[in-house]
C-alpha positions in Angstrom: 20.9 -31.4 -70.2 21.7 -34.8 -71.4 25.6 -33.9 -72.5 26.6 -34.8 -76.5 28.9 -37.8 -77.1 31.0 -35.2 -79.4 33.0 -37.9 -80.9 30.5 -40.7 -80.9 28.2 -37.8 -82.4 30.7 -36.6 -85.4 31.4 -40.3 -86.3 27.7 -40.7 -86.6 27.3 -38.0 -88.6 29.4 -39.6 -91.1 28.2 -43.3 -90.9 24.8 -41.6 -91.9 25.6 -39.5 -94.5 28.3 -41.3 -96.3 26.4 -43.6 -97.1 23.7 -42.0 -98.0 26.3 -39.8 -100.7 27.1 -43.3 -102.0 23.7 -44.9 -102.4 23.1 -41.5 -104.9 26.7 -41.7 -106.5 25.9 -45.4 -107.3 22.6 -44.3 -108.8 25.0 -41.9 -111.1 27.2 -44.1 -111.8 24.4 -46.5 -113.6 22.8 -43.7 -115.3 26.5 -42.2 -117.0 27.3 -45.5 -118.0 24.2 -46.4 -119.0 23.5 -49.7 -117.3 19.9 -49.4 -116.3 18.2 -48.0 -119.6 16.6 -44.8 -120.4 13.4 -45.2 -118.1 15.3 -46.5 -114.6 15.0 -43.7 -112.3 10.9 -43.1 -113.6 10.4 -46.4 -112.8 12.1 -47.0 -109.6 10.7 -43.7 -108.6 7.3 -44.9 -109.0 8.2 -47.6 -107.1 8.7 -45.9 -104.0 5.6 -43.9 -104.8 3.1 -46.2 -105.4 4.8 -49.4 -103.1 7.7 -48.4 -100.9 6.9 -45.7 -99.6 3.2 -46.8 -99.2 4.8 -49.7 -97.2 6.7 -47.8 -94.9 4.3 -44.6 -94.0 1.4 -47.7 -92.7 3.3 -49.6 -90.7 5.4 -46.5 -89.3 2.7 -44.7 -87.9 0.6 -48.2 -87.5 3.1 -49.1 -84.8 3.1 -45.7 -83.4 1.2 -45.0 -80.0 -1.0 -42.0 -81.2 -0.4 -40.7 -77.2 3.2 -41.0 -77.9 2.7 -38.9 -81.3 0.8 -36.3 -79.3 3.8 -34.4 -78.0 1.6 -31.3 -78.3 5.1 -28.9 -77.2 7.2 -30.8 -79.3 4.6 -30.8 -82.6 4.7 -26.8 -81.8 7.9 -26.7 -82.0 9.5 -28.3 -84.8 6.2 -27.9 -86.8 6.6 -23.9 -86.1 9.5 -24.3 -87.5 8.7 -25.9 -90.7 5.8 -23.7 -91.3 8.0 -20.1 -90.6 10.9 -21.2 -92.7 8.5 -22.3 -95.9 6.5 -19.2 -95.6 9.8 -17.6 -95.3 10.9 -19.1 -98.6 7.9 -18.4 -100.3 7.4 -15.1 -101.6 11.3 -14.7 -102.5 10.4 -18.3 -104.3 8.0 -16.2 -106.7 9.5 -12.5 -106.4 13.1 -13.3 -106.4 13.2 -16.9 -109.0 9.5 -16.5 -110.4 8.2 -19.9 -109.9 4.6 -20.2 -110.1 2.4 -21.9 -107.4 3.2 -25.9 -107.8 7.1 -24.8 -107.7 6.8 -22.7 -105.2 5.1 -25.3 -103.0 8.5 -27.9 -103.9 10.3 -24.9 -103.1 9.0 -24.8 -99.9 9.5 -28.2 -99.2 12.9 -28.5 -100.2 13.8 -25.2 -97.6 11.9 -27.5 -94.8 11.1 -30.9 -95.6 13.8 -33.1 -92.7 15.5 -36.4 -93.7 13.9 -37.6 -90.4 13.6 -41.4 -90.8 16.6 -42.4 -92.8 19.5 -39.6 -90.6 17.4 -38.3 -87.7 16.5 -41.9 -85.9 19.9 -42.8 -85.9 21.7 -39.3 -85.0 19.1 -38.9 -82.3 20.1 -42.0 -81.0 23.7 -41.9 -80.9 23.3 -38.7 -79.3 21.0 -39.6 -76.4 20.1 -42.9 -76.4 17.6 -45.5 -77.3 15.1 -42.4 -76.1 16.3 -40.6 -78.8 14.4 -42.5 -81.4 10.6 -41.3 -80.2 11.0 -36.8 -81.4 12.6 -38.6 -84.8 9.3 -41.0 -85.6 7.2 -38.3 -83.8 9.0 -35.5 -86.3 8.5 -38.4 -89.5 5.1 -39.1 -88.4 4.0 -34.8 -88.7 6.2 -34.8 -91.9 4.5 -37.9 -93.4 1.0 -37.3 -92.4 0.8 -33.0 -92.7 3.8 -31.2 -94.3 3.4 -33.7 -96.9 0.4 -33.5 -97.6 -0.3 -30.3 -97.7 2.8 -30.4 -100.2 0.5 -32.6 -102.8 -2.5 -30.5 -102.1 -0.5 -27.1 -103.2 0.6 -29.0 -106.3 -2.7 -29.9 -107.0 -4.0 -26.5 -106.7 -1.7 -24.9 -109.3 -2.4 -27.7 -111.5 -6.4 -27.3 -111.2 -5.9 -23.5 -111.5 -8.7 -21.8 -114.1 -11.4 -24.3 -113.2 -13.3 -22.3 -110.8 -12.9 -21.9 -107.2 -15.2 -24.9 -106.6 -13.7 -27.0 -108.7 -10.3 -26.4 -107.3 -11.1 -27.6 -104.1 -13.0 -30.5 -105.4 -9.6 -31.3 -107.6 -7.3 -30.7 -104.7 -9.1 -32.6 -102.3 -9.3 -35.1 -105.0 -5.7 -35.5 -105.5 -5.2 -35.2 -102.0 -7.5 -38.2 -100.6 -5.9 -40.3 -103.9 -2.4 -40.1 -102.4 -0.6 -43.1 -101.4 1.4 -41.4 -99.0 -1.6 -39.5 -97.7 -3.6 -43.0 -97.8 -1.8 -45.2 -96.1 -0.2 -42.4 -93.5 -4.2 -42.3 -92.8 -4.4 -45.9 -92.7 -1.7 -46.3 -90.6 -2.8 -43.8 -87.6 -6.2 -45.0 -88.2 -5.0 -48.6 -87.0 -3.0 -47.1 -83.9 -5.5 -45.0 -82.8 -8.1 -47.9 -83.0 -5.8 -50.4 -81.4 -5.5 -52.5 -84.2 -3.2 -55.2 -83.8 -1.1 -56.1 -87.2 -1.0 -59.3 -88.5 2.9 -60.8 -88.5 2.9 -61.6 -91.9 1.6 -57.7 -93.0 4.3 -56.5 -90.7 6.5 -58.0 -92.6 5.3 -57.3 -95.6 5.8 -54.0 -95.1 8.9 -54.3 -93.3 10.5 -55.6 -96.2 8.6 -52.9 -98.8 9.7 -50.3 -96.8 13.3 -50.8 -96.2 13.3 -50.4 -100.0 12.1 -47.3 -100.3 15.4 -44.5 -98.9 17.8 -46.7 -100.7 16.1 -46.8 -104.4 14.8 -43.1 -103.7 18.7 -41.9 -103.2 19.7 -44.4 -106.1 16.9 -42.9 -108.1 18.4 -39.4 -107.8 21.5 -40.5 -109.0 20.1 -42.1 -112.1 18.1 -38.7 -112.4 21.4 -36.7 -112.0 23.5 -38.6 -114.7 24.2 -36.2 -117.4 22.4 -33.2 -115.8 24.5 -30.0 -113.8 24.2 -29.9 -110.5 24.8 -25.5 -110.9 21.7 -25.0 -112.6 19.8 -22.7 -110.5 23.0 -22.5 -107.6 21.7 -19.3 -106.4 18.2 -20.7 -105.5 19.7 -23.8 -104.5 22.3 -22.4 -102.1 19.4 -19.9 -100.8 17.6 -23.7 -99.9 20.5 -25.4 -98.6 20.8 -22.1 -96.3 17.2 -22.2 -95.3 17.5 -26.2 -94.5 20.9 -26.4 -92.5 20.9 -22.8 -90.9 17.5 -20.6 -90.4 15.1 -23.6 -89.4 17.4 -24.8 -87.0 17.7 -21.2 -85.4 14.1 -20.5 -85.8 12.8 -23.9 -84.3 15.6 -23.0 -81.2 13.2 -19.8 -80.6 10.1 -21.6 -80.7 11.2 -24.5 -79.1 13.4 -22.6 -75.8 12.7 -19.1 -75.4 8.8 -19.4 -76.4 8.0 -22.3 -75.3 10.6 -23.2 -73.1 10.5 -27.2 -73.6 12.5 -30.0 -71.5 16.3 -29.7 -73.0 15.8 -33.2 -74.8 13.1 -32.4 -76.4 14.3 -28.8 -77.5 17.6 -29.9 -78.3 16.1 -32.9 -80.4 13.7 -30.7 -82.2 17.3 -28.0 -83.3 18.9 -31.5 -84.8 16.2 -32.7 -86.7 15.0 -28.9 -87.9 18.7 -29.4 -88.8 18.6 -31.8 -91.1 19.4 -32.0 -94.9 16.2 -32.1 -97.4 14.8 -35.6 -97.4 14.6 -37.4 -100.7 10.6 -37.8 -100.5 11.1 -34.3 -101.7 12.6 -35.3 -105.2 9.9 -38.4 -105.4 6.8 -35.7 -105.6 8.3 -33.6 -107.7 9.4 -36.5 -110.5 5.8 -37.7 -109.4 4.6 -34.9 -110.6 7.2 -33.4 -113.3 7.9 -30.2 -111.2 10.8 -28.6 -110.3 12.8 -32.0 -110.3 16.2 -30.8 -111.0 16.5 -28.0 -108.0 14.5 -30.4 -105.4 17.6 -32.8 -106.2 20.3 -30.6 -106.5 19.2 -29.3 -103.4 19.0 -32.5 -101.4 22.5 -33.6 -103.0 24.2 -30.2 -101.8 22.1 -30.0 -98.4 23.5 -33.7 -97.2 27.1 -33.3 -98.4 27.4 -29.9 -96.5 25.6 -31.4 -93.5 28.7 -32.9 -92.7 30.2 -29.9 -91.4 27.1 -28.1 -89.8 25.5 -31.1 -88.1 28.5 -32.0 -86.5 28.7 -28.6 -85.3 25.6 -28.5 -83.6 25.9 -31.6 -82.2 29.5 -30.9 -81.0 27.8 -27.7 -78.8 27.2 -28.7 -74.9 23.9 -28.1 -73.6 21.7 -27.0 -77.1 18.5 -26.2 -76.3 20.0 -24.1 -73.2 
């Protein structure tokens, strides 16, 4: 097993997720002192909705092989894990803090949804190389194109609910296919699959759009944080921050060593990025969609600062995925 740079590792832990801590504190700062105005964080969150994000989902999975992507062990793997954890988190979301279907599906995604692209790529690489970069865009690409969208279509369903069975699938397929994240992930693996070659300017384009979109998503939580506790709801938050940082690392180990028994670099890099804090694409849907907006946050917020300590952990163990 490639061996962990421990210090090199722990140090990178930090450069990631400091800043990351002080993109949001920034975003705070503006909204307690009022420098942005009353409707900043709606509109820069629609922003990254509707053009950032957009941006950076087409030309991501544009410029990734689709043969690359097809890491069928790998996909098993971490994707076992996401789908074990959030049907894990999903009956003790509507037994134990009664939320209804469209919170329970946010829920979900907080407990399992990976801040893949903005921490994994550069964890992964610190840790193992350039080669490092290829499970964290593989692991973006399934939670762009799939664990997101199935995220929109539950949302969708508890809002079309009492229209008839037939009309609820019409409505969630509806919302679905009218995603821009769903759109342009679609777009984009469309174009690599068909060999498409991007024009330089588009590439650009999007280059430029995208970068945007992790910095005014973490600044737009700040803004949405100014003036609001970050304890509402601690119990259900620290049962999330639990699920994120300790069971779907553990539970995507078992799936990815003693069931399946991957290649040590590809098992140990799907236990980091199961490990992950929540990603803030998880706080853009729900202010897209006014659900559960203030416990999606509070549990990305308290998922990244406590990711300190338990990523650097993990990394710091020899031979994971042993």
């Amino acid at each position: 097993m490639t061996a962990f740079l421990d210090s090199a590792v722990a140090t990178a832990v930090l450069d990631v997720v400091l800043p990351v801590f002080g993109i949001v504190l920034a975003g705070w700062l503006c909204g307690r002192f009022g420098l942005l105005g009353q409707a900043s964080s709606e509109a820069l969150n629609r922003f990254v909705y509707f053009v950032a994000l957009p941006a950076l989902f087409f030309l991501s999975m544009a410029q990734a092989p689709v043969a690359e992507i097809l890491n069928l062990p790998f996909l098993a793997a971490f994707g076992g894990g996401v789908l074990l954890v959030a049907l894990l988190s999903l009956p003790v979301s509507r037994l134990a803090f009664r939320n209804g279907l469209g919170p329970s599906g946010l829920h979900a995604l907080s407990a399992t949804f990976s801040n893949t692209g903005y921490m994994g790529i550069p964890l992964l690489v610190t840790a193992f190389g350039p080669e490092g970069a290829l499970p964290a865009i593989i692991a973006t690409v399934l939670n762009g194109a799939v664990v997101m969208a199935i995220g929109i279509a539950v949302i969708e369903a508890d809002l079309a609910r009492g229209r008839g069975a037939a009309r609820i699938v019409l409505d969630v397929a509806g919302g679905v296919a009218r995603s821009p994240l769903v759109l342009s992930a679609a777009a984009g693996i469309a174009a690599s699959a068909l060999g498409l070659p991007l024009p330089r300017p588009l590439v650009t384009f999007c280059d430029i759009l995208g970068a945007a979109a992790p910095p005014a998503a973490l600044f737009a939580i700040g803004l949405f944080m100014a003036g609001r506790s970050i304890t509402t709801g601690l119990a259900e938050v620290s049962w999330l921050t639990a699920l994120k940082l300790l069971v779907q690392p553990v539970v995507t180990w078992v799936i990815a060593v003693p069931v399946l028994g991957l290649d040590p670099f590809w098992a140990a890099s799907a236990v980091v990025l199961a490990a992950l804090p929540t990603g803030s694409l998880v706080f853009v849907l729900a202010s897209q969609y006014g659900v559960y907006v203030q416990r999606a946050t509070a549990t990305i917020l308290v998922s990244t600062v406590l990711s300190v300590i338990t990523l650097s952990a993990l990394l710091g163990i020899q031979g994971v995925g042993q």
